[in-house]
Structures are given as C-alpha cells and as structure tokens.
C-alpha positions in Angstrom: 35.5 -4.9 -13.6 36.9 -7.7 -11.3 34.5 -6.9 -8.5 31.1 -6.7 -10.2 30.2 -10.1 -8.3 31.0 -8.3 -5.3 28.6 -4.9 -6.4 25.5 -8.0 -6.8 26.2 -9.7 -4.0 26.2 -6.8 -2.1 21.9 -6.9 -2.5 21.7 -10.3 -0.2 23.2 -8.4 3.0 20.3 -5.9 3.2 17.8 -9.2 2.5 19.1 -11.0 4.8 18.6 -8.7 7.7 15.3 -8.1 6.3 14.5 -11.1 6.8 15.4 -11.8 10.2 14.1 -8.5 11.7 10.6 -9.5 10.1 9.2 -11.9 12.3 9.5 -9.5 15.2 7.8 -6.5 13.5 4.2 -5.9 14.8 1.0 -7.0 12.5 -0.5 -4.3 11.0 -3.6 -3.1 13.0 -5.7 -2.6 10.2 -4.9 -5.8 9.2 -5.4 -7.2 12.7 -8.7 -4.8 12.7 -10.2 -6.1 9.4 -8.5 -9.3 7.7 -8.1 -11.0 11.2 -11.1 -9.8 13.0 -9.0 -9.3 15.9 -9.7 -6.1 17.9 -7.7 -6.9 21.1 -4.6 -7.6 19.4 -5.2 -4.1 16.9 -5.7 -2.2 19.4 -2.5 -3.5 21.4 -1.0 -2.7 17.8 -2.3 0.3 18.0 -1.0 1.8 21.5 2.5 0.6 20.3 2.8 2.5 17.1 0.6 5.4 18.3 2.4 5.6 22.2 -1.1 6.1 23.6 -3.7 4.1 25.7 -6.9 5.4 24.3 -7.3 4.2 20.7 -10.9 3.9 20.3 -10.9 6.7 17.6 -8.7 5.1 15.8 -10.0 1.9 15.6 -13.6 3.5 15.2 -12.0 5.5 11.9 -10.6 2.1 10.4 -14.0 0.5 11.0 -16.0 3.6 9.2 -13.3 3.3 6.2 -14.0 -0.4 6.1 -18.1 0.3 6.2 -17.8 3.1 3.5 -15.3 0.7 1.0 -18.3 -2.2 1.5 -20.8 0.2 0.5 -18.6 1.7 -2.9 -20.0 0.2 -5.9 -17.1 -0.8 -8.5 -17.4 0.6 -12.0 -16.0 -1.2 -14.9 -13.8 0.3 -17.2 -16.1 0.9 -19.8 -18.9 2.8 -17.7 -15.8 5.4 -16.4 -14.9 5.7 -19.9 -18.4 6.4 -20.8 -18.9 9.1 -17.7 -18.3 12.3 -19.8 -16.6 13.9 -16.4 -13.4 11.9 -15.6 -13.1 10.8 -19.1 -11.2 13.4 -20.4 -8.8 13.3 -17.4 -8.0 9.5 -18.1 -7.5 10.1 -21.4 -4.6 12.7 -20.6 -3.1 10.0 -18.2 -2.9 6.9 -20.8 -1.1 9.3 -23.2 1.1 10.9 -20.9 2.1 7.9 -19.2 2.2 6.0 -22.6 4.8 8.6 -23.7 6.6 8.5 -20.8 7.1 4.7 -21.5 8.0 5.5 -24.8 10.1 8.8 -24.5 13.0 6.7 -22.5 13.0 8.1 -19.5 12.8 5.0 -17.3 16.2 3.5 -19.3 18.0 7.3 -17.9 
C-alpha cells in the first residue's frame, strides 16, 4: 500500500517523453494538404511516411476526399430519425449501447 504514489507517478514518465519527442514528429500531410494549404511541405510529408518520390496520387486522393466531404449535405438528427432506412439500425445502437452503460461492464 506504501507505494501507491509510486504506481501514479509512474503515468508522468511516459508524458514526459511524449512530450519531448513531439515537436520533432512530422505534420500530418493531410493536415498540411487541407487545414494549411501547404502542398510542398505535404508532399515532403508525404515521401517520408510513404518512402517514395512520386506522391501525386496520394495527394490527388486527399484532395477528392476533401471535394466529396464539401459537397455532403449534413442531416440533422431528426430528418435520420425520420428516414425509415437507417432508423431502425440507430435505434438498436441507442439501446445496446444504453445497456451496455448500464449493465456495468465499463466498471469490470
């Protein structure tokens, strides 16, 4: 019982180096691709996770998943609820994961 600080304090060693490894991670290149508007530095981003020079596909593939995500018109919860196809299958996932909160399997 004496060494229960110990057991907790244990959780700052792995945070620590964490956060000193982080600043010399690489940028995401999606995120260099979209959020930055960045293409050089994505596609540098790119060839390093990827160990290839040509990327163009890849960056082509991120750009068409950005295009098609602008074009995807949001539905409120209420209009899926009222589309008779995927309602019943939401229903079944609000009760099973309501009694899956309930049932105490999270505490085990």
């Amino acid at each position: 019982e004496s060494r229960w600080p110990y057991l907790f304090g244990a959780i700052a060693v792995p945070s620590l180096i964490q956060a000193v490894i982080l600043p010399f991670l690489p940028e995401s290149p999606r995120y260099l691709l979209l959020e930055k508007h960045n293409t050089s530095e994505a596609e540098k981003a790119f060839q390093r996770f990827l160990g290839k020079d040509d990327v163009s596909h890849e960056i082509e593939e991120v750009l068409a998943e950005s295009r098609v995500q602008r074009n995807t018109k949001l539905v409120s919860i209420l209009q899926l609820l009222r589309t008779r196809s995927v309602r019943w299958q939401i229903i079944t996932v609000v009760v099973t994961m309501g009694c899956y909160q309930l049932c105490g399997l999270n505490a085990v």
